[in-house]
C-alpha positions in Angstrom: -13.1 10.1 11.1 -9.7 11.3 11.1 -9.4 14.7 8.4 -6.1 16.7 7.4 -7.1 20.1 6.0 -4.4 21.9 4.4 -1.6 20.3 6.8 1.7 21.2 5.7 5.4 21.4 7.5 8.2 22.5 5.7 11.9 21.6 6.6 15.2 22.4 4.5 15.2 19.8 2.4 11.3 18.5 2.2 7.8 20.0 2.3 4.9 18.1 3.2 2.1 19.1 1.7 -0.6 20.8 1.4 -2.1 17.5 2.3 -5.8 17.0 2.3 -7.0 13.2 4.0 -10.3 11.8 5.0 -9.9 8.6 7.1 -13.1 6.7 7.6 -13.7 6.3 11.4 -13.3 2.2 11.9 -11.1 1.6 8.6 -7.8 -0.1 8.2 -6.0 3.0 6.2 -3.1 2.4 4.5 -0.8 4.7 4.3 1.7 3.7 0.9 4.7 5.6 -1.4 8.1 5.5 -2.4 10.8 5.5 1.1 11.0 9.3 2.3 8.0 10.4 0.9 6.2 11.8 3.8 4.6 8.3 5.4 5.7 8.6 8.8 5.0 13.0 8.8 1.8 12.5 8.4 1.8 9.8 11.4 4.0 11.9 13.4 1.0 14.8 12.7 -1.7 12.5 13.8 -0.2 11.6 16.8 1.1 15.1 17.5 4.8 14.1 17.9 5.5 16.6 15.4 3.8 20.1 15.0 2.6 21.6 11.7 2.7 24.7 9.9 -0.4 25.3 8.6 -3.7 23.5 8.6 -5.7 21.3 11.0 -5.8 17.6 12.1 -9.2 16.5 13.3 -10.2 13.2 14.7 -13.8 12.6 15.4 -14.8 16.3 14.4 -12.5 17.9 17.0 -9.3 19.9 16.4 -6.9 19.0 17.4 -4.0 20.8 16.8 -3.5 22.5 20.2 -4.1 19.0 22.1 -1.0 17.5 23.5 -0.3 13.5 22.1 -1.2 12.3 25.3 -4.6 13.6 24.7 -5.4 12.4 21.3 -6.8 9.0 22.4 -3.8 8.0 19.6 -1.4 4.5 19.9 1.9 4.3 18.1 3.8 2.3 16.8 7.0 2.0 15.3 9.0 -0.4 13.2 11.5 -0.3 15.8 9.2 -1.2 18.3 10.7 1.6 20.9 10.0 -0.8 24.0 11.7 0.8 27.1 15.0 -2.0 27.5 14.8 -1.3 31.2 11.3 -2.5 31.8 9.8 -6.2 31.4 7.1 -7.1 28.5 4.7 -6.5 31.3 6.0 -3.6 32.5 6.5 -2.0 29.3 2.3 -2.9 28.3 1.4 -1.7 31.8 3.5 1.9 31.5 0.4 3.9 29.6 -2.4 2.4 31.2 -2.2 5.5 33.5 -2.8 7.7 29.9 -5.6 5.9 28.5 -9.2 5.4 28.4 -10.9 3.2 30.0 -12.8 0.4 28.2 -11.7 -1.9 25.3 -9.8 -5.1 25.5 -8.5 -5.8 28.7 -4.7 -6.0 29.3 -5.3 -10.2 29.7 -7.3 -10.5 26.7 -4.3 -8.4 24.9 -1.8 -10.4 25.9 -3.9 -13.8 25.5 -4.3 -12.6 21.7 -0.9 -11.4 20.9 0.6 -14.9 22.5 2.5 -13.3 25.4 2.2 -15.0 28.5 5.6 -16.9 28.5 7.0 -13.6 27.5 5.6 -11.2 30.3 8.9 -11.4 32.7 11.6 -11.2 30.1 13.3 -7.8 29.1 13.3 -6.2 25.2 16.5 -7.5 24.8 16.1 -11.4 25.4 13.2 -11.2 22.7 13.0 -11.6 19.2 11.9 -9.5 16.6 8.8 -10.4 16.3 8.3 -11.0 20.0 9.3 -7.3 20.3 6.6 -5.8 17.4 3.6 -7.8 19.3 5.0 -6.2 22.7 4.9 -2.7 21.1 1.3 -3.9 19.5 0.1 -5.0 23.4 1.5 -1.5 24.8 -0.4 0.5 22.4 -3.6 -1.4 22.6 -3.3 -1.7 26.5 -4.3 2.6 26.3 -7.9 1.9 23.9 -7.2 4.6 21.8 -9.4 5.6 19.2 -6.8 5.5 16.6 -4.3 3.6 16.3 -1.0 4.4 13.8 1.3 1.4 12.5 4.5 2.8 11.0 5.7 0.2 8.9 5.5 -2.4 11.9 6.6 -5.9 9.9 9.5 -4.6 7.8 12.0 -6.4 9.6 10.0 -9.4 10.1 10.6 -12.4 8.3 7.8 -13.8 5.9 6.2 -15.9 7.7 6.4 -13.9 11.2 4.6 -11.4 8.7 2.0 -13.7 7.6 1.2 -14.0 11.0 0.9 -11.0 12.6 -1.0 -9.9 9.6 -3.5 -12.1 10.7 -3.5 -10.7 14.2 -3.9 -7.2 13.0 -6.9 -8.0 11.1 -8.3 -9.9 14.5 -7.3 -6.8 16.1 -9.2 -4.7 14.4 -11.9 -6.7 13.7 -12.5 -7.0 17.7 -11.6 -3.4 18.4 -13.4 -1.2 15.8 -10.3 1.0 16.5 -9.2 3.2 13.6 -5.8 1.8 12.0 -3.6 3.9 10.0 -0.5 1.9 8.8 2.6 3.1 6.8 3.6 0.8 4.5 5.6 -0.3 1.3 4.7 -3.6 0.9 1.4 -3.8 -1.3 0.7 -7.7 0.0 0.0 -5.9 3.5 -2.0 -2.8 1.5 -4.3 -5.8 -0.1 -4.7 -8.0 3.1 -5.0 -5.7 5.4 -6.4 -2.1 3.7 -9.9 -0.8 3.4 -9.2 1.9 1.8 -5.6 4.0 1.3 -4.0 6.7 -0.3 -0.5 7.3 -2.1 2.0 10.0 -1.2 5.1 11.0 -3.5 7.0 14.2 -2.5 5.5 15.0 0.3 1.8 15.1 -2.0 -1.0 12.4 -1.5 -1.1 11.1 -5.2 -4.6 9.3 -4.8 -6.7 8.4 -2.2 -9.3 6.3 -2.1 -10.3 2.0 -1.8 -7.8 -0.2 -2.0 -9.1 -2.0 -5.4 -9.5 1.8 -6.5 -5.5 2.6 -5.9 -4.2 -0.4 -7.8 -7.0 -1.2 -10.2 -7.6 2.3 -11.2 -4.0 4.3 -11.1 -4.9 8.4 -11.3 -1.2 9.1 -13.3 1.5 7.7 -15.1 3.2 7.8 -11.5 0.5 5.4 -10.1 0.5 3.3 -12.8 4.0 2.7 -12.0 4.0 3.1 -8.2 1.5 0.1 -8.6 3.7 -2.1 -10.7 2.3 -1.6 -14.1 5.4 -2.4 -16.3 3.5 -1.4 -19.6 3.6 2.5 -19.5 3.4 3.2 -23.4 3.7 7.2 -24.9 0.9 7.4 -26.9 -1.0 10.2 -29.7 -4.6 9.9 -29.1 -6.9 10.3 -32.6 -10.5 10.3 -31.4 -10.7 6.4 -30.2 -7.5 5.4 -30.5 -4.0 5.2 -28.8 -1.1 5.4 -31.9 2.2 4.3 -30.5 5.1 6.0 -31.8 5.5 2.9 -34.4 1.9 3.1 -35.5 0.1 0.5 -33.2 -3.0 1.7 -32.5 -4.8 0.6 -29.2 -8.9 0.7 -29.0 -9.4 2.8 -26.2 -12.0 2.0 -23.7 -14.2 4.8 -23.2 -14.3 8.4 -25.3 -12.2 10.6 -27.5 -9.1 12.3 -26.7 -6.6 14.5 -28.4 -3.4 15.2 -28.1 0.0 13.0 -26.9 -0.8 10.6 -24.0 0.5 7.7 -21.9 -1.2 4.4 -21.8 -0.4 1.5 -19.0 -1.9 -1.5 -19.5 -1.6 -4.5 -16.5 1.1 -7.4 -17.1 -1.6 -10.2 -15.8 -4.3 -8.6 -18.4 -2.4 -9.3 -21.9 -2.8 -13.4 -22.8 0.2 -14.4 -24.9 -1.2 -17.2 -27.3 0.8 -19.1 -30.2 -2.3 -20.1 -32.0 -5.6 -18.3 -33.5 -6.5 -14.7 -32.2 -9.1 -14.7 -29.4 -12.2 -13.6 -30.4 -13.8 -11.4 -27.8 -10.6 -8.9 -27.4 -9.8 -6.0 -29.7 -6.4 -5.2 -28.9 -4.3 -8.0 -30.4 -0.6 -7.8 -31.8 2.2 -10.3 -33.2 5.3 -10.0 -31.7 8.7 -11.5 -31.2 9.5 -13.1 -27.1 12.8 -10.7 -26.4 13.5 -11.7 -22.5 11.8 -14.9 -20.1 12.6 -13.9 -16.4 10.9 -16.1 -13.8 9.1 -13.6 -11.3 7.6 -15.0 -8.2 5.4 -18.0 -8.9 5.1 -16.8 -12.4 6.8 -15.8 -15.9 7.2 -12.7 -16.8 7.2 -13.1 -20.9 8.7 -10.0 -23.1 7.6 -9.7 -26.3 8.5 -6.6 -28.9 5.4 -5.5 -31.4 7.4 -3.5 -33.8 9.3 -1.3 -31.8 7.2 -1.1 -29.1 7.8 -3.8 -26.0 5.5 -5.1 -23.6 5.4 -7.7 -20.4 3.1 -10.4 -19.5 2.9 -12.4 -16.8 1.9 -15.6 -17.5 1.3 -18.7 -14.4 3.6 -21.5 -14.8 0.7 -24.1 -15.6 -0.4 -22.2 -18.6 3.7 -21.1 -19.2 4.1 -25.1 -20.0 1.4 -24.9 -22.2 2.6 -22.2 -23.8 6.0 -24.0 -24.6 7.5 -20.7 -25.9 11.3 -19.4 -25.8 13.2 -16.2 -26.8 12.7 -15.8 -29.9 9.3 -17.4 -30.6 6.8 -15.7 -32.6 3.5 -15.1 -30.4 0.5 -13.1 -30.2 -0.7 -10.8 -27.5 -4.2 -9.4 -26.8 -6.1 -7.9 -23.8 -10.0 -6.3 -23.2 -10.5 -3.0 -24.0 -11.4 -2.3 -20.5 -7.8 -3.5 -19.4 -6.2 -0.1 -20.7 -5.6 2.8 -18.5 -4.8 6.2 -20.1 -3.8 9.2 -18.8 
């Protein structure tokens, strides 16, 4: 288990922390938040490249704050890849076997899995991007440490060189047992990859916990955004309801609360429907479609209830069947359980 107690590191213009993280020994951690946020500090702290202020950093039980990086038994690597342009893709695997422990996969079986045999005489800059982030990958593997810290690795990889070597990573770390930590923005690596995660904002961890826990489950109004909830609503609770500011009031899913509020409520949980009301949901409104954006392989379908606007994303099978356009009267509905509040 890797554990942050109280870390913190100020500079002139950002404070990290206090930051307190548990890191289940074997997961796939993902680090995730907005760009400058912190990701990368609390890498750096890991690893030791970068020395804090106050607290401790502990990995397997043992502090390790006066332990030089060399020491840690902890890989990194960067989105840059940082390959020495001097040395071959041999040569730059081989340079911190010297550093590491022994056991783990062998340098061949690295190689073997990370498809670089033809590559192994050629220097850093007669590869490719992606030929460059699986070299890093071999290099920091090649040393078995016990932790290994991913900084964004596939940013400047193109989508399918992504899909890839997000495949490899979960091979990886299936074979290894290794603990990964990996800075990221991109939630389709949080999902595919992530056993569990946490959220930093400011230099703060906003929530920490499973994956499904982080986007299913958002702690604040910030989450609920961060996570790509469009439907953030102000609200006035009264006992078992949430009254929009235009008087639509929202079944809440579990107990009373008082006072003013903020309700998010997930774009692929609210049906849009041009016929009868469905019968097993309590939240259902008529409304007028405002906008029609295609997003992704969906719809995203905005329809204003009053005064109050909301967005659902509807697939394109069921958008045909829908057979709806601006200005369309429709209903909306979604499951009590669907609304978060905070």
């Amino acid at each position: 288990m890797i554990r942050l107690k109280g870390l913190t590191k100020s500079f002139s213009a950002f404070k990290l922390g206090p930051v307190d993280l548990d890191i289940p020994e074997g997961s796939f951690f993902m680090l995730m938040g907005p760009t400058g946020s912190g990701k990368t500090l609390i890498l750096e702290t890991i690893a030791g490249l970068t020395q804090i202020d106050e607290g401790c950093v502990e990995i397997s039980r043992r502090n390790m704050n006066s332990i030089k990086p060399g020491r840690r038994g902890v890989g990194i690597v960067y989105q840059d890849s940082a390959l020495f342009p001097h040395l071959t893709v041999k040569e730059n695997i081989s340079y911190g076997l010297k550093w590491g422990r022994k056991g783990g996969l062998g340098t061949a079986e690295i190689v073997e899995m990370l498809d670089l045999e033809q590559l192994l005489n050629r220097l850093p800059g007669k590869l490719s991007g992606g030929e460059k982030q699986r070299t890093a990958l071999a290099r920091a593997l090649a040393t078995n440490p016990s932790v290994m810290l991913l900084d964004e690795p596939m940013s400047s990889l193109d989508q399918q060189f992504r899909g890839y070597l997000r495949r490899e990573l979960k091979t990886i770390h299936s074979r290894t047992k290794t603990t990964f930590v990996m800075a990221t923005h991109d939630f389709t690596d949080a999902v595919s990859l992530g056993t569990a995660g946490a959220v930093v904002n400011n230099g703060q961890i906003e929530q920490q916990g499973s994956i499904d826990e982080i986007f299913f489950k958002p702690s604040n109004r910030f989450m609920a955004a961060f996570t790509g909830m469009k439907n953030l609503i102000p609200v006035e609770y009264e006992e078992k309801k949430a009254v929009t500011a235009d008087g639509l009031c929202i079944d809440m899913p579990e107990g009373c609360r008082t006072g003013k509020g903020c309700i998010a409520v997930p774009q692929d949980s609210i049906s849009v429907s041009t016929g009868s009301p469905v019968e097993d949901r309590t939240n259902q409104f008529s409304g007028q479609v405002t906008e029609i954006v295609r997003e992704g392989y969906g719809y995203a379908i905005e329809i204003i209830c009053r005064t109050t606007v909301f967005t659902s994303i509807v697939p394109p099978d069921a958008f045909r069947k829908l057979n709806v356009k601006q200005g369309d009267t429709v209903s909306i509905s979604w499951k009590v359980s669907s609304t978060h509040f905070f």
